[in-house]
Phi, psi and omega in degrees: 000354171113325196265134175243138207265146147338138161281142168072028152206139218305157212264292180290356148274338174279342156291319171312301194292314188301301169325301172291011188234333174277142176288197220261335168270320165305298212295302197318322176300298174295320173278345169302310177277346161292329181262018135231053156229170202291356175253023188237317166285280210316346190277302194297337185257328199265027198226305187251028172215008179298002191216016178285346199247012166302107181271081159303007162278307181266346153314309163318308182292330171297325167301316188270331148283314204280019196214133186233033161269122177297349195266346144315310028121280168305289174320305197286339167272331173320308200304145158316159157323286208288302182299008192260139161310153168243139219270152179317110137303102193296166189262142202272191204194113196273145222269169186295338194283316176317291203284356173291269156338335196279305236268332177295321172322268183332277176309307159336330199273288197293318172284345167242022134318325203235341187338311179313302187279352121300354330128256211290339165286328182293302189296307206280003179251354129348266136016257186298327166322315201275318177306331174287313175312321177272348177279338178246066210226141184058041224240324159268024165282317234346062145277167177283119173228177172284123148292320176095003176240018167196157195280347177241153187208148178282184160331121171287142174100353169266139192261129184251351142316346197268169201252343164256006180294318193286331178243018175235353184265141211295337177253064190265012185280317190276342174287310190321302192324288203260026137287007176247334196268341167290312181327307170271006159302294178310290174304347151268009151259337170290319182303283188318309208288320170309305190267342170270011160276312183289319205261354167296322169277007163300319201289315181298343202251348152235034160266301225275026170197001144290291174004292198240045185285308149324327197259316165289338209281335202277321172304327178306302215288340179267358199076001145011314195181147170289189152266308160313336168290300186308319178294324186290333163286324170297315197299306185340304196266334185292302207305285215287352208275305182308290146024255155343318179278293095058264214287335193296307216281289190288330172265020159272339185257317176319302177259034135262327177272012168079048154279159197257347154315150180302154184268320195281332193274338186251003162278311196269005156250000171286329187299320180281319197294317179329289217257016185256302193291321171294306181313326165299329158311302155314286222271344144321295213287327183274004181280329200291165179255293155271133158345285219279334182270324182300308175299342179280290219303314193304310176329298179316329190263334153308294207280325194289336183286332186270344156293340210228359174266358172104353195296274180324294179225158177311131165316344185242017164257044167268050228331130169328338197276313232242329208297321185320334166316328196279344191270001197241008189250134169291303203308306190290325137336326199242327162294348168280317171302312141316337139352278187273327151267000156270311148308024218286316194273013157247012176255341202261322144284352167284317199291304219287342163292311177320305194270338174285313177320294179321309239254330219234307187284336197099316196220177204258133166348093144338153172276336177307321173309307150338291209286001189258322183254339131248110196269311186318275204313318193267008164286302190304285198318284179333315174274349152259050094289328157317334207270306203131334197265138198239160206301320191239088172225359197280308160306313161201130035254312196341274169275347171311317191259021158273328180280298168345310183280316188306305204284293232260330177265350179298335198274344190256332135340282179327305176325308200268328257211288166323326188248017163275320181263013169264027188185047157272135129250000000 
């Protein structure tokens, strides 16, 4: 007839909704051609032959397994042979573990339905990965190389973080220099890697509940399933896709750009980071109506996290006015975590100067003293405190508030889902 119904989405509603949206003459058209065509006879013979093959004996019987009130029970014997109606059997109601499993059954299917297209998102996060990699490429060596940016460059192969380069080498002012500018080399490879990972969970975190926005509101709304069973499934399923994406995205990049981090440790906090920034998401796509308000809506929950999380510029050139914003960013969180273990070893030198420092004077180091007795170390460090990020941040706030964020808008998500599926009709 010209009309084509959506994927995943029920038949009988896209005929419902096509009726209230067409005139008088397409509907006249549509019921002309529904009533000669063969699934309009075959319905119409199987309508007027429904009850030839009707057994009241085994309805009864069927009644009397499935009903364990006696007092039904008592009726049905009381009643006559000829006359008696046989009583309806309601469709049984599958308890929260059933349906729980139909909905994990289903997304299983459906995730390995779609492979090609996980398959082909994964190669392009290849890709793109291997290109960050060679644009960052030894970025966590921070030897002296050409940059192209001071008309003197020290020697290639000298780390000009090292401490005796900064306080015996004839050039330690420009080693100082450009110990701030590896750094900041560095703390741009952690960023790219953070943010092509964050922004890989955008796609999932509105496809996987616009896709199937129709289909759920109307299964939530007949009882079916809760909303939270439906959410659980999803997460269930988010955890290995992200995973995959997660594992693609660090080792293409982890030994070209020379990170110093555990490679499994710097997976489970980009991974954590993945599924705290998508849940603000989640909770766009279901208030959104259409694909198209979710994809307007997603920006909003992203791009302002690379300002006010330290990406663009250092956390303390941040106006005051303004800085308080980064405690409301995933992104600065999953960059504090990524942080602290990839500089785990000049923050490890640093503390351990600090404290031979403590130890020897009675009282706690200047940083001009730092700075003296470890410069390498107290360079860095000092500049992940320009960042925000500080020694003992990593447990809280960094991860308590990726689960905090992770846990509470997915559950506000439910929420926002529940009150969509009381007012389906």
């Amino acid at each position: 007839m010209g009309f084509r119904c959506p994927a995943n989405h029920n038949p009988a509603d896209f005929v419902m909704f096509l009726i209230h949206k067409e005139d008088d003459e397409v509907l006249d058209q549509l019921i002309g051609n529904w009533r000669t065509s063969t699934a309009c006879k075959q319905l119409t013979t199987r309508i007027m032959h429904a009850g030839d093959h009707f057994n009241p004996e085994a309805a009864r019987a069927a009644s009397r397994i499935l009903t364990s009130d006696s007092d039904s029970s008592d009726d049905e014997d009381s009643s006559s042979g000829d006359e008696e109606v046989p009583k309806v059997i309601g469709r049984k109601k599958r308890n929260c573990c059933q349906a729980q499993w139909a909905l994990i059954h289903r997304d299983a299917r459906r995730i390995w339905r779609d492979r090609s297209q996980v398959l082909a998102a994964n190669i392009q996060n290849l890709l793109v990965s291997l290109i960050y990699g060679w644009l960052f490429f030894g970025a966590g060596l921070q030897e002296s190389r050409d940059l192209g940016f001071a008309s003197q460059s020290l020697p290639e192969g000298i780390k000009p973080c090292d401490d005796e380069v900064l306080r015996n080498h004839p050039a330690k002012a420009l080693a100082r220099d450009q110990c701030v500018r590896m750094f900041q080399v560095h703390w741009g490879a952690l960023s790219i890697v953070a943010i092509n990972t964050m922004m890989g969970s955008i796609t999932w975190a509105i496809t996987v509940f616009q896709n199937e926005r129709s289909c759920f509101l109307r299964e939530a709304s007949s009882g079916y399933y809760t909303n939270f069973s439906y959410f659980l499934s999803k997460t269930l399923f988010e955890f290995p896709v992200m995973a995959i994406s997660v594992v693609v995205s660090i080792l293409s990049v982890y030994w070209l750009m020379n990170l110093n981090a555990n490679p499994l440790a710097l997976m489970a906090e980009v991974l954590l980071l993945s599924v705290a920034s998508s849940s603000i998401v989640f909770c766009l796509s279901a208030q959104a109506s259409t694909p198209e308000q979710a994809y307007a809506l997603a920006p909003i929950a992203q791009i302002p996290q690379f300002a006010f999380a330290g990406i663009l510029i250092p956390n303390e050139m941040v106006p005051l006015s303004l800085r308080w914003l980064k405690w409301l960013c995933p992104l600065y969180y999953g960059m504090t975590m990524m942080s602290l273990s990839e500089f785990g070893g000049p923050i490890e030198k640093f503390e351990d100067c600090k404290e031979r420092l403590t130890s020897s004077n009675g009282t706690v180091p200047s940083i001009d003293v730092m700075y003296e007795e470890c410069p390498g170390a107290a360079i860095q460090v000092l500049a992940l405190h320009s960042q925000g990020v500080w020694e003992n941040f990593f447990w809280w706030p960094a991860f308590s508030m990726c689960v905090i964020f992770f846990v509470g808008f997915r559950l506000l998500s439910v929420f926002i889902l529940w009150r969509k599926s009381r007012f389906v009709l």
